[in-house]
C-alpha positions as CSV (number, residue, x, y, z in Angstrom):
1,X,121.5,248.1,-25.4
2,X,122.2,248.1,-29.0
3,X,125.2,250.5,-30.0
4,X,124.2,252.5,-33.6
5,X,127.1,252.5,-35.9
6,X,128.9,255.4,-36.4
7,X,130.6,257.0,-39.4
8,X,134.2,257.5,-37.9
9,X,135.7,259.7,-40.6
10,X,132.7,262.1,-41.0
11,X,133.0,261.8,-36.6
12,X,136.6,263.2,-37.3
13,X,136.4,265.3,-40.2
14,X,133.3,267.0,-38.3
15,X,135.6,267.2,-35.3
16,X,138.3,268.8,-36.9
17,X,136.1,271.5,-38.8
18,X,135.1,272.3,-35.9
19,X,138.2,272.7,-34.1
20,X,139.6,274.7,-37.4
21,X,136.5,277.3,-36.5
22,X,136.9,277.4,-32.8
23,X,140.7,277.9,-33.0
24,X,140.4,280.6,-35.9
25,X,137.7,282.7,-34.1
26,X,139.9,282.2,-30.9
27,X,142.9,283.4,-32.6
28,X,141.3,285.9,-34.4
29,X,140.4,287.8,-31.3
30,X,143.7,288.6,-30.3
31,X,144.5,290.0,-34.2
32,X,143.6,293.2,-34.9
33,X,142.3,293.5,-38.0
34,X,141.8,289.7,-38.4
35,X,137.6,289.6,-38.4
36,X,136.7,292.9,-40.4
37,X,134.6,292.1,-43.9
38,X,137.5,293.0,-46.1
39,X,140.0,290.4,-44.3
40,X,138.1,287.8,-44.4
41,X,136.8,288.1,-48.0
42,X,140.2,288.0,-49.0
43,X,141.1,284.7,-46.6
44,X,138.0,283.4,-48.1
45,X,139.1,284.1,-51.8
46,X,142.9,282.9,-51.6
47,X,141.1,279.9,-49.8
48,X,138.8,278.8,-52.6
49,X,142.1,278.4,-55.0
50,X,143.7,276.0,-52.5
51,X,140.3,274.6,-51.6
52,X,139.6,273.6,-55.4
53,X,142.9,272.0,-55.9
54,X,142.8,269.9,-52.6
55,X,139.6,268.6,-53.9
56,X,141.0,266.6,-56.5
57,X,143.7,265.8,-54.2
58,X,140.8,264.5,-51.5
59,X,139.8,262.2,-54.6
60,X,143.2,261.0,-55.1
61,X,143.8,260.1,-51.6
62,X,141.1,258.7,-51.4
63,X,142.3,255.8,-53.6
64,X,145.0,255.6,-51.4
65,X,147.6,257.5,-54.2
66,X,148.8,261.2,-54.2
67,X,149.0,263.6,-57.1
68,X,152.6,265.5,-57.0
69,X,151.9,267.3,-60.0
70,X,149.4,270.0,-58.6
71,X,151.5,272.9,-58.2
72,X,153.3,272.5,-61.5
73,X,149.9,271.7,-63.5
74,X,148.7,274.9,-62.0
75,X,151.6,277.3,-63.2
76,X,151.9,275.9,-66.6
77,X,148.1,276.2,-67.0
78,X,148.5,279.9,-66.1
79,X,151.8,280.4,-68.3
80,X,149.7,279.1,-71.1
81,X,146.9,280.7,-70.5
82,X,148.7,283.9,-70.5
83,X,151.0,283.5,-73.3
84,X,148.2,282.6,-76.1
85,X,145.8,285.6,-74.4
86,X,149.3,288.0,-75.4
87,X,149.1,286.3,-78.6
88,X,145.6,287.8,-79.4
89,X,143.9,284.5,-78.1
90,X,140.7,285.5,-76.3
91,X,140.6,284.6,-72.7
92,X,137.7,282.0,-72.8
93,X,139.7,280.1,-75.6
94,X,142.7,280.4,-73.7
95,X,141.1,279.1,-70.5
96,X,139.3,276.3,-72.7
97,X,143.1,275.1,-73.6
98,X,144.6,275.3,-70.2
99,X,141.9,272.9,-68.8
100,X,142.6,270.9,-71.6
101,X,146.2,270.9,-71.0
102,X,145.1,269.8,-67.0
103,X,143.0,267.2,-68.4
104,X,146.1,266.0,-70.5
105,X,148.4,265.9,-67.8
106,X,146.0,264.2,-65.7
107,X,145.2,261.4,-67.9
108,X,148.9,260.7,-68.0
109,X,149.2,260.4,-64.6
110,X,146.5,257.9,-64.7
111,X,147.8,255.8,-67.7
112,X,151.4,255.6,-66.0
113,X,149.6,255.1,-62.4
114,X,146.6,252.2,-63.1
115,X,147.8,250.9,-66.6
116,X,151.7,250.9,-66.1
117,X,151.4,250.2,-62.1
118,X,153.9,253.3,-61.3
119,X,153.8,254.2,-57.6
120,X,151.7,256.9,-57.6
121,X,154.8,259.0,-55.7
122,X,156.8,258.1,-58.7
123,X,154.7,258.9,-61.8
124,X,152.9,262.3,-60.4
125,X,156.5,263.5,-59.4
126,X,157.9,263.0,-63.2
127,X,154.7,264.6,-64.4
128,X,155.5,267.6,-62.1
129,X,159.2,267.8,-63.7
130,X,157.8,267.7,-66.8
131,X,155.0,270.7,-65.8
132,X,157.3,272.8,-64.6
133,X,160.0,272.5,-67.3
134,X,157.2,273.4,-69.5
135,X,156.2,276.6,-67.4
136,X,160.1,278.1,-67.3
137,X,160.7,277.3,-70.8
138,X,157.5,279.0,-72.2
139,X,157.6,281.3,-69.4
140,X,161.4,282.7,-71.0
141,X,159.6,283.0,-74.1
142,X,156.8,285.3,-73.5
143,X,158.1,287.4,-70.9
144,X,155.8,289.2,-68.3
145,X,152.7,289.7,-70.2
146,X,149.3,290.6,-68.4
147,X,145.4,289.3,-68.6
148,X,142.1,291.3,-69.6
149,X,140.7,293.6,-67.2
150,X,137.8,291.2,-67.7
151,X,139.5,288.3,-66.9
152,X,141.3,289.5,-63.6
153,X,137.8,290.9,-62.7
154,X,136.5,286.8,-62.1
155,X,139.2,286.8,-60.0
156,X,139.3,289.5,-57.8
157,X,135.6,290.4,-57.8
158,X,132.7,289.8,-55.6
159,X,128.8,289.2,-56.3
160,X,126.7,290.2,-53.2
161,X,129.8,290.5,-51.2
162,X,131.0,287.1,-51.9
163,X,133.6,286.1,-54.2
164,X,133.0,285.0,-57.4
165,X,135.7,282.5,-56.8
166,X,134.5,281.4,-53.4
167,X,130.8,280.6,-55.5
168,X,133.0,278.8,-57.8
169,X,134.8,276.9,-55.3
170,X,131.3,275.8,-53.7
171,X,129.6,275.0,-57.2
172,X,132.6,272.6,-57.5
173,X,132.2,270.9,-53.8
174,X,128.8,270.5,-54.2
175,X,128.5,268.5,-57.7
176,X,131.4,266.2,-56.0
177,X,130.2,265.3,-52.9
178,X,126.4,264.6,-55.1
179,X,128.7,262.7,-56.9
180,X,131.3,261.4,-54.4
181,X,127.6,260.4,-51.9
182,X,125.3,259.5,-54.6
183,X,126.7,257.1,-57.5
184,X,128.5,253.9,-57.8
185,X,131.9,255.5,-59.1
186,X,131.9,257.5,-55.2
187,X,131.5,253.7,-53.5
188,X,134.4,252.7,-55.5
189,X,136.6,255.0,-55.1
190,X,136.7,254.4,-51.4
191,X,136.6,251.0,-51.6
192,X,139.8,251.5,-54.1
193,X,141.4,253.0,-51.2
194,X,140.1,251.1,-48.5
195,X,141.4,247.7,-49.4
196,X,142.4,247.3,-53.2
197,X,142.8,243.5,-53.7
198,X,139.3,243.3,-51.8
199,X,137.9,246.1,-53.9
200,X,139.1,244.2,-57.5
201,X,137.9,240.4,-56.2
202,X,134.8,242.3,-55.5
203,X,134.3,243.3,-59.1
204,X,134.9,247.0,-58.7
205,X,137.1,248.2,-61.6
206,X,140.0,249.6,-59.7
207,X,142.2,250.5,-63.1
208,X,139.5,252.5,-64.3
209,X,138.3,254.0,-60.6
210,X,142.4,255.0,-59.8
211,X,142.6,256.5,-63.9
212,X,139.3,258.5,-63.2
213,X,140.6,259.9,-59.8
214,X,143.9,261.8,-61.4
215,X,141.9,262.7,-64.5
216,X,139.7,264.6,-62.3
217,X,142.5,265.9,-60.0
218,X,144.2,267.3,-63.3
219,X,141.5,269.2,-64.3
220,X,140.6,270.4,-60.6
221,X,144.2,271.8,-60.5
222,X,144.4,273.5,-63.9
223,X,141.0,275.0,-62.9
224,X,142.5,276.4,-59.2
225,X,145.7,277.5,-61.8
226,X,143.2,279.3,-63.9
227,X,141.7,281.3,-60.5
228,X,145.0,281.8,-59.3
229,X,146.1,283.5,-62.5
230,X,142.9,285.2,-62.6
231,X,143.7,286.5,-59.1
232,X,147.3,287.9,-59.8
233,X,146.5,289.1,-63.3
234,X,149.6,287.5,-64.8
235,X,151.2,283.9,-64.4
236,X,154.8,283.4,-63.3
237,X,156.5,279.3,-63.6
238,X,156.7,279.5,-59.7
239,X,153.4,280.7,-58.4
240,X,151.9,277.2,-58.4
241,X,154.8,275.9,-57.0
242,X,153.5,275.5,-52.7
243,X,150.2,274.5,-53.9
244,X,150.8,270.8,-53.6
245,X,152.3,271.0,-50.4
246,X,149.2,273.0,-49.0
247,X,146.5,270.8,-51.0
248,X,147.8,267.6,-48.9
249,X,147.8,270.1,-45.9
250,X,144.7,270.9,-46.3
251,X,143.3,267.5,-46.4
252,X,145.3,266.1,-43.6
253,X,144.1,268.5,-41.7
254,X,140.2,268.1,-42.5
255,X,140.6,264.5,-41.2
256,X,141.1,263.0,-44.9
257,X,143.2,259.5,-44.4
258,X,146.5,259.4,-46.3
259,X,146.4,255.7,-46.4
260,X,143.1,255.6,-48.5
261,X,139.5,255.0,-47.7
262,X,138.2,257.5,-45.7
263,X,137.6,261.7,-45.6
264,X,135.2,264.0,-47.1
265,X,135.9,266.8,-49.0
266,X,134.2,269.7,-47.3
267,X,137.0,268.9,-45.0
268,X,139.4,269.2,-46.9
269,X,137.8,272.9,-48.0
270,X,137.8,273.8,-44.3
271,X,141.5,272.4,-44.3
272,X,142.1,275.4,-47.1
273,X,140.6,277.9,-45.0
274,X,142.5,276.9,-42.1
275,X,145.8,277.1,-44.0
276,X,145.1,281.1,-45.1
277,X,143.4,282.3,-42.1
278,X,146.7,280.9,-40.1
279,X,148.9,282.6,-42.4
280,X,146.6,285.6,-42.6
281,X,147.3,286.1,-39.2
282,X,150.8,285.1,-39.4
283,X,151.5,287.7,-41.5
284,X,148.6,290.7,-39.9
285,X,151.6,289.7,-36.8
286,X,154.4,290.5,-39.1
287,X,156.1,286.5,-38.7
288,X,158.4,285.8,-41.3
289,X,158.0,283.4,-44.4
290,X,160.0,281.0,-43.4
291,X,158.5,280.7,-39.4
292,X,155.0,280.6,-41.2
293,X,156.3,277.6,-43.7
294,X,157.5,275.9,-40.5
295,X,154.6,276.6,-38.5
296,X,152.6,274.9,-41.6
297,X,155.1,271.9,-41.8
298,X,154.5,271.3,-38.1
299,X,150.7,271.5,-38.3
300,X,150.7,268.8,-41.0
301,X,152.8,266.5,-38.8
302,X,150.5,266.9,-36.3
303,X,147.9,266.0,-38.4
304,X,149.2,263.1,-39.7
305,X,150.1,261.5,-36.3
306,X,145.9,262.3,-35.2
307,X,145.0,260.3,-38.3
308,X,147.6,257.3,-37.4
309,X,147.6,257.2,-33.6
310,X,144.2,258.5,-33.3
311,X,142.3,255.2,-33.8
312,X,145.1,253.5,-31.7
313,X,144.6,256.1,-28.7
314,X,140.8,255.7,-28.7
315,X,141.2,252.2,-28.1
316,X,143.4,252.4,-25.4
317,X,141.4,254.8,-23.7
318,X,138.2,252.7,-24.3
319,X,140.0,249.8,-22.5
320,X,141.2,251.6,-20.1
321,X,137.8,253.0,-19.3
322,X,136.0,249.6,-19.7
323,X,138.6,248.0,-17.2
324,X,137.7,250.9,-14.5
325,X,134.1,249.9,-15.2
326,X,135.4,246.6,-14.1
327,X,136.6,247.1,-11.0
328,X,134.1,249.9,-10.2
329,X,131.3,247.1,-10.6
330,X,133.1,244.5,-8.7
């Protein structure tokens, strides 16, 4: 009997959404206050920021790179953002620069990563100096100034009961998994990650493939900076600071492979909402910062050893069941 092929990572990343739901609702049960409208609207909403930035970081790993700069592309986007909106700049100008600046930033990273042949670790970590530096230094400058009404409205505000930054976070997903699913550049950029000499003697053209992925990651993060400073009302050099940590968290956990290749973004989304609903109820039980940061840390270890040793283990149980087939039959 013919075996039909099966698409392993969606297998896993389907796997572990549904494990993030089941171990949520599970949890959830316990917390009081945990499952009411309001809670989970605002899980939902810190969620979409995180989500938005570990979709670019899905596309990076995805070429088998990583993008360091996140978190400080995200606090100097909301440090500029604020300090030309105190200037008398209006907010859709000032939101207009900051992607710009998180286009910049990410087309840097992709000059130094598939044009100068930088490790990845390397370049996106001196772009993430440079970020921040920018952030304190501007930040010492302007003081504590505050957006619009209107502009921390988008942030905090909700259309039919959903968030308007949770309908941004899905308009996002959806145009790059059509995208991701649907045109040549999407079968590149896995092939990129799954084997790169194999992918360039195939024709693909890996510089520009690798250059595209950061570009995008760098305006993906200065957009989640944007909603995060849209969220808080004001921008502070730090406040983008654990976002990188929790974007690669969040793809980890949705099932995305850190060595390139394989993951889907939705998962990574899930990831996000994993992340806040755990420290939702982390902090609805009154644990402190620093057990919730190691809490997190462990989780992404954990993670990381499913996506390594969980090919490896399947095997070895499949052998070990086809052997007791084996004897069974003789």
């Amino acid at each position: 009997m013919t075996r039909l092929p099966t698409d392993r990572p969606l297998v896993r990343a389907t796997a572990a959404a549904v494990a993030i739901v089941v171990a949520v609702l599970l949890v959830g049960q316990f917390v009081p206050y945990f499952a009411t409208t309001t809670n989970l609207s605002k899980v939902l909403l810190e969620a979409a920021i995180l989500s938005v930035a570990a979709f670019g970081m899905t596309l990076v790993l995805l070429t088998g790179g990583i993008d360091l700069s996140v978190g400080g592309v995200m606090s100097l986007v909301g440090v500029v953002e604020v300090s030309l909106v105190s200037s008398g700049v209006p907010w859709p100008a000032a939101v207009v620069v900051g992607l710009g600046i998180g286009l910049l930033l990410g087309t840097v990273n992709a000059v130094i990563v598939s044009r100068l042949k930088l490790p990845p670790f390397i370049a996106t970590f001196g772009t993430l100096g440079i970020a921040a530096g920018l952030a304190l230094y501007i930040a010492n400058v302007i003081g504590h100034p505050v957006f619009p009404p209107d502009f921390v409205s988008l942030g905090n505000d909700a259309v039919l009961g959903i968030p308007i930054t949770v309908m941004l976070a899905v308009a996002i997903l959806i145009v790059l998994e059509v995208v991701t699913r649907v045109t040549t550049w999407g079968v590149h950029l896995r092939a990129t990650g799954d084997n790169f000499a194999v992918a360039r003697l195939s024709g693909v053209p890996v510089a520009r493939v690798l250059g595209s992925a950061y570009v995008i990651s760098g305006l993906l993060a200065a957009t989640a900076g944007t909603m995060l400073a849209a969220r808080l009302g004001t921008a502070n050099p730090l406040q983008g600071e654990p976002y990188t940590l929790l974007a690669v968290a969040a793809c980890v956990i949705g099932g995305v492979d850190l060595f390139g290749g394989r993951g889907h973004l939705w998962a990574a989304g899930a990831g996000a909402v994993f992340l806040f609903a755990i420290r939702n109820i982390m902090n609805l039980q009154g644990v402190q910062p620093f057990m919730q940061d190691l809490v997190i840390g462990l989780l992404i270890i954990a993670a990381v050893l499913v996506t390594v040793q969980g090919p490896a283990l399947r095997d070895m149980a499949s052998d070990a069941l086809q052997r007791s087939r084996h004897r069974n039959a003789a």
